[in-house]
N, CA, C and O of each residue as an XYZ file, in Angstrom:
404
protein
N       6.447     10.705     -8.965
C       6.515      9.487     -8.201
C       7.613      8.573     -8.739
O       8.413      8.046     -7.965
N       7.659      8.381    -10.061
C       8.537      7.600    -10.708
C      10.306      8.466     -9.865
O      11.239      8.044     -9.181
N      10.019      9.418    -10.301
C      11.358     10.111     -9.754
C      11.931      9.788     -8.725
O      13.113      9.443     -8.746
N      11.029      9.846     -7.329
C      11.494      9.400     -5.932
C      11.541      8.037     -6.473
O      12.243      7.518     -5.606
N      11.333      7.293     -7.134
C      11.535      5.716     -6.875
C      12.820      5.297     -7.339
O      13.643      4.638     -6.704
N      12.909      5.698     -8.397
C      14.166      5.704     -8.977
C      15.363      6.306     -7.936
O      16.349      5.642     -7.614
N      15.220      7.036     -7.692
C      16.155      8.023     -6.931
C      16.433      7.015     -5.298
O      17.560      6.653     -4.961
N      15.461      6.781     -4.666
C      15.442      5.561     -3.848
C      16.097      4.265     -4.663
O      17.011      3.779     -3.997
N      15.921      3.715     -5.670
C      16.800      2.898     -5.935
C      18.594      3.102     -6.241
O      19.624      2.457     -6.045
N      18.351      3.887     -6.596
C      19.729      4.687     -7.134
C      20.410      5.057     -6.173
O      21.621      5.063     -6.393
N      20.095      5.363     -5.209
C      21.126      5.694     -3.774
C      20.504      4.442     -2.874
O      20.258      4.851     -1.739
N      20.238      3.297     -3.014
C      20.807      2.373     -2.544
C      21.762      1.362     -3.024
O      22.630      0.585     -2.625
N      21.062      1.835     -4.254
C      22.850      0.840     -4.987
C      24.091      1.207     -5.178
O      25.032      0.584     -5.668
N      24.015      2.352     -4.718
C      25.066      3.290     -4.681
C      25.777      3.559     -3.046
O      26.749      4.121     -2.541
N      24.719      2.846     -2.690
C      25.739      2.475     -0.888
C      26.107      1.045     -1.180
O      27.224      0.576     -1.397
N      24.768      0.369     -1.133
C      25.392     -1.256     -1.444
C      26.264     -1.693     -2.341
O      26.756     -2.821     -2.315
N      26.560     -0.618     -3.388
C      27.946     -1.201     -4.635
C      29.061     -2.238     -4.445
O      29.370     -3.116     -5.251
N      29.615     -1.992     -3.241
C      30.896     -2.509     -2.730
C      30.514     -3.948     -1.600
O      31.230     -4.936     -1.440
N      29.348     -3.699     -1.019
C      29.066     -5.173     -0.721
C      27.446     -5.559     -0.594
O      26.669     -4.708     -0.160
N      26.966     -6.907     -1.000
C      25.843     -6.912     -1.240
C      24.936     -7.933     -0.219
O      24.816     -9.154     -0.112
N      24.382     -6.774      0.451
C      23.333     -7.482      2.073
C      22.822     -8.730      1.213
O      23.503     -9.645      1.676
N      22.157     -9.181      0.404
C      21.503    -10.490     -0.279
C      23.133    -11.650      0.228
O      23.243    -12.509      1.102
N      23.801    -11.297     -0.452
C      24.930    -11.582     -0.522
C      25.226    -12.215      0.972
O      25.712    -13.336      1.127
N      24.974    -11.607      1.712
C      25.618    -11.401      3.430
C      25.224    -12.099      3.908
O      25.873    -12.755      4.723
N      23.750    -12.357      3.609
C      22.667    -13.385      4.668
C      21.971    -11.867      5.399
O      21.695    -12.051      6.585
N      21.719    -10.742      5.003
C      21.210     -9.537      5.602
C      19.994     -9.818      5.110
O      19.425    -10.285      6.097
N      19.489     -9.830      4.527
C      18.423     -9.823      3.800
C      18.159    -10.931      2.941
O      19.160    -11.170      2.265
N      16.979    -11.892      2.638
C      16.598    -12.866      1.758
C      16.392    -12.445      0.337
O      17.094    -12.982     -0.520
N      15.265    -11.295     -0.106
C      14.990    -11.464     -0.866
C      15.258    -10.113     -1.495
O      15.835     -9.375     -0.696
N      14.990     -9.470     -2.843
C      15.640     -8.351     -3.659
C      14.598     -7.224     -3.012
O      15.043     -6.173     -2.550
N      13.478     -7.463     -3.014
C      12.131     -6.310     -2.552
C      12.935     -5.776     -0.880
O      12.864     -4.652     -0.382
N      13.422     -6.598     -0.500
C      13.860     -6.065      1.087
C      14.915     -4.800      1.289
O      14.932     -3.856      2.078
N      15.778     -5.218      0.218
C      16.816     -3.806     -0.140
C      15.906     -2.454      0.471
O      16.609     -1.674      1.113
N      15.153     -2.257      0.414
C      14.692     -0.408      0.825
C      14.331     -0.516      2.174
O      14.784      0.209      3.060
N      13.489     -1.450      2.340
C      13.688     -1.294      3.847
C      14.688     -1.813      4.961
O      14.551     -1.759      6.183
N      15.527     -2.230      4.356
C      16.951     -2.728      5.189
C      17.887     -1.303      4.876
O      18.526     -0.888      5.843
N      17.964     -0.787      4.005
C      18.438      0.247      3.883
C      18.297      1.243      4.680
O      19.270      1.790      5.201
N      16.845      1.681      4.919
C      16.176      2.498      5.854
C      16.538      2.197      7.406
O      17.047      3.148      7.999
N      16.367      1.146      8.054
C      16.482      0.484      8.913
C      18.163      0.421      9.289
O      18.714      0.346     10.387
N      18.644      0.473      8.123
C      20.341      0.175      8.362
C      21.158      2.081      8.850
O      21.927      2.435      9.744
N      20.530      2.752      7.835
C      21.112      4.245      7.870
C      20.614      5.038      8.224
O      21.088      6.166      8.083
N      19.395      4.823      8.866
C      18.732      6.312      9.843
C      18.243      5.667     10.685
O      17.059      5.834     10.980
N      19.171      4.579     11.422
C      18.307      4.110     12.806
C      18.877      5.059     13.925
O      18.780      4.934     15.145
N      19.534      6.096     13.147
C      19.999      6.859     14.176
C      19.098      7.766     14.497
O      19.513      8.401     15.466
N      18.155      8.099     14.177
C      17.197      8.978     14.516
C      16.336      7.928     15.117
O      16.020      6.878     14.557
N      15.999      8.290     16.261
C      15.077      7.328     17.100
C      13.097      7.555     16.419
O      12.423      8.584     16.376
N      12.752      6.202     16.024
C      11.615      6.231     15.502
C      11.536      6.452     13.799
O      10.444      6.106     13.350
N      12.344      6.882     12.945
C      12.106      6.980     11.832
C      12.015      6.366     11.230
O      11.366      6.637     10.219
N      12.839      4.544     11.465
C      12.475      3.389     10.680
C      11.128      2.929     10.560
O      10.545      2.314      9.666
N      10.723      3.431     11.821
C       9.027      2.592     12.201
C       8.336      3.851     11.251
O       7.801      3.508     10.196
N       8.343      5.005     11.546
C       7.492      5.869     11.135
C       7.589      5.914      9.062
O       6.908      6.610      8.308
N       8.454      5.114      8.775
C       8.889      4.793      7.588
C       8.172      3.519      7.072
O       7.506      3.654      6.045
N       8.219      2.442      7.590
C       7.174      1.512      7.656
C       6.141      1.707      7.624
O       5.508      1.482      6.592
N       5.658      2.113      8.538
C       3.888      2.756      9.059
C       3.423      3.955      7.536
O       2.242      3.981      7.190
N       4.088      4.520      7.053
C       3.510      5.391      5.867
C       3.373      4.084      4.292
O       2.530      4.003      3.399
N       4.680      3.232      4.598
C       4.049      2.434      3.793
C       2.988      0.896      3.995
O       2.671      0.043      3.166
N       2.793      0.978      4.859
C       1.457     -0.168      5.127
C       0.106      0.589      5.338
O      -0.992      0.045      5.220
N       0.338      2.152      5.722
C      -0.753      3.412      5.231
C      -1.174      3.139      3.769
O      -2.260      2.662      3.442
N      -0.170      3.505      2.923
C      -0.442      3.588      1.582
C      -0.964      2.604      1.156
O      -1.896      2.627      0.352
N      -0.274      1.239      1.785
C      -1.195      0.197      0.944
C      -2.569     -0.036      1.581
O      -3.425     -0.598      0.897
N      -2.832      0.316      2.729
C      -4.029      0.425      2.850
C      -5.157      1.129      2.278
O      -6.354      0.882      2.134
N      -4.523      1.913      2.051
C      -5.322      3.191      1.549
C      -5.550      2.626      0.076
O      -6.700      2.311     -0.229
N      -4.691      2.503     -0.707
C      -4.923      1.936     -2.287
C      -5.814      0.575     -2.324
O      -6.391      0.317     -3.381
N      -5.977     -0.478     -0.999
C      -6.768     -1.728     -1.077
C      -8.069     -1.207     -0.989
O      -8.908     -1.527     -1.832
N      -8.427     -0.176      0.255
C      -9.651      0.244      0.638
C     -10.392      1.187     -0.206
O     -11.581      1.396      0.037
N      -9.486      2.081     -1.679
C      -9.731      2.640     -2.588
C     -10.743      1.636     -3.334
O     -11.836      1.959     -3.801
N     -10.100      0.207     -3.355
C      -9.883     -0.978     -4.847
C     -11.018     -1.262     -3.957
O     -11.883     -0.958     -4.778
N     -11.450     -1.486     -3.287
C     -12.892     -2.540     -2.561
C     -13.652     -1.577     -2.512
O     -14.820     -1.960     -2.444
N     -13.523     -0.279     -2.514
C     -14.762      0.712     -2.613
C     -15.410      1.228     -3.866
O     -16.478      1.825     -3.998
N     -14.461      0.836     -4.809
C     -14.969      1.305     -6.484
C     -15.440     -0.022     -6.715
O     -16.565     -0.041     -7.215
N     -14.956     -1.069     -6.516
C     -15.793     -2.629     -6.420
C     -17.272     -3.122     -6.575
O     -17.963     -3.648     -7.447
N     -17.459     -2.500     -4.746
C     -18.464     -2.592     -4.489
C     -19.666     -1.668     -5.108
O     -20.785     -2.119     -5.354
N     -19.115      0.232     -5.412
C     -19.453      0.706     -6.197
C     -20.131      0.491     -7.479
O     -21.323      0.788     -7.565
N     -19.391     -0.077     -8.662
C     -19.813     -0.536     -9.865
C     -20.514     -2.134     -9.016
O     -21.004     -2.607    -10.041
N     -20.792     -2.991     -8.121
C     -21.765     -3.871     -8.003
C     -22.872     -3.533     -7.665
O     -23.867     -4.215     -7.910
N     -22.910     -1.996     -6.804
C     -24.251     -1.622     -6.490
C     -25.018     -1.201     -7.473
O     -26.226     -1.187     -7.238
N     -24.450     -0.657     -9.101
C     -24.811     -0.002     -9.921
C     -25.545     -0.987    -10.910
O     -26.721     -1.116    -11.248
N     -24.177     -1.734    -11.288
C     -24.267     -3.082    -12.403
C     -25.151     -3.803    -11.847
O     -26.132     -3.808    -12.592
N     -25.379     -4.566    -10.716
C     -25.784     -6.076    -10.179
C     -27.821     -5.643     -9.330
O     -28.980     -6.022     -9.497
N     -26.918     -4.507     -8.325
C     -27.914     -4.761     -7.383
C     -29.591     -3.663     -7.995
O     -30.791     -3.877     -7.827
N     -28.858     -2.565     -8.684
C     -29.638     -1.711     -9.473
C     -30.253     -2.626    -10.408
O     -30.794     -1.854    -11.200
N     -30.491     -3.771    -10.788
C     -31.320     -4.086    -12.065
C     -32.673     -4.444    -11.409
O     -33.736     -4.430    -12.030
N     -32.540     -4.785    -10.026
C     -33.430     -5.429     -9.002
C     -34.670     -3.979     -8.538
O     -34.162     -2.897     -8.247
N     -36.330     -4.128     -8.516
C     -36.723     -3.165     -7.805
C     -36.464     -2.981     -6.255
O     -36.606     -1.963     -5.576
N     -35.935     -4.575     -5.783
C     -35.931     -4.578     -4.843
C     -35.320     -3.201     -3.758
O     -35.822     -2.670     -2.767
N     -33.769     -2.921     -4.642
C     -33.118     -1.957     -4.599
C     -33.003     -1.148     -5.207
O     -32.081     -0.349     -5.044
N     -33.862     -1.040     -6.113
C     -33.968      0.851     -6.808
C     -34.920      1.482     -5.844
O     -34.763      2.664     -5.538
N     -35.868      0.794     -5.360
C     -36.497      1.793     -4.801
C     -36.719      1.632     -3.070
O     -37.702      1.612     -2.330
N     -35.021      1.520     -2.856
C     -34.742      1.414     -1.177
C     -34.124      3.335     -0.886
O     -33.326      4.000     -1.546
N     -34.914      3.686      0.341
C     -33.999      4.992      0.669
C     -32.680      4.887      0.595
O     -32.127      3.798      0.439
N     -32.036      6.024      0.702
C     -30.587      6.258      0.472
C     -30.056      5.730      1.542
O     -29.119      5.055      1.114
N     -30.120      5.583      3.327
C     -30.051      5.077      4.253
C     -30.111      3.608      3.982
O     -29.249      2.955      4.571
N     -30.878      2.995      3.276
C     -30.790      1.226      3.192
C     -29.298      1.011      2.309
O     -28.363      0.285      2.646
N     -29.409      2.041      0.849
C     -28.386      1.662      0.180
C     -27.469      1.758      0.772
O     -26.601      0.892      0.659
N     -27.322      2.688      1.510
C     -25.424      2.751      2.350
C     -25.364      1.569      3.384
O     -24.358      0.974      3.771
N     -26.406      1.408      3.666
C     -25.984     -0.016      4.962
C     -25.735     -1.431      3.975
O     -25.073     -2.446      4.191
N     -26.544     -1.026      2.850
C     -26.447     -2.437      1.785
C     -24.877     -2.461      1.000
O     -24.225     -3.476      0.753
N     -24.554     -1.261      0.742
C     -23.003     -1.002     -0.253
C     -22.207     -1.627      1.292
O     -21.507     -2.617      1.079
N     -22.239     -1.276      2.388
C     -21.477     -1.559      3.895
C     -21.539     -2.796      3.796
O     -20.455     -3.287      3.481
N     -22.557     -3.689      3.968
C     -22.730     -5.007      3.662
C     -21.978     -5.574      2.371
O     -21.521     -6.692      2.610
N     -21.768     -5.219      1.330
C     -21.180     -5.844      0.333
C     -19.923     -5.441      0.627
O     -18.979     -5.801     -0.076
């Protein structure tokens, strides 16, 4: 992973060398470089900028909905397990109760 990132940075600074989009008024801020890049040099393929986007607002979804599910996880264990209320609910209550939290 480190590899592709690097390598993505490294061949964009290696197009942008000679003039710099921040610079231009192309772009505001330093994080924008990859996807102005993307957007700038394969808009020739119809759809690949978007479909380039869309894998990364995937990923971060996927890593938030990871982070709120181990969350809620260790609260059902730590918090709600000390209670009889919920040790001794069927497995059907606990999943609607972990859904709820």
């Amino acid at each position: 992973m480190y590899i592709l990132t690097f390598s993505c940075g490294l061949v964009a600074y290696s197009t942008y060398a000679g003039c710099d989009p921040m610079a231009l008024g192309l772009i505001k801020k330093k994080d924008q470089i990859l996807p102005y890049f993307v957007i700038d040099k394969l808009r020739v393929i119809p759809g690949l900028p978007g479909l380039f986007i869309a894998t990364i607002i995937g990923g971060a979804l996927s890593t938030l909905s990871s982070n709120i599910n181990s969350c809620v996880a260790m609260m059902w264990k730590d918090i709600c397990l000390k209670f009889d209320f919920f040790r001794n609910s069927s497995e059907g209550k606990a999943t609607i109760i972990n859904k709820i939290l």
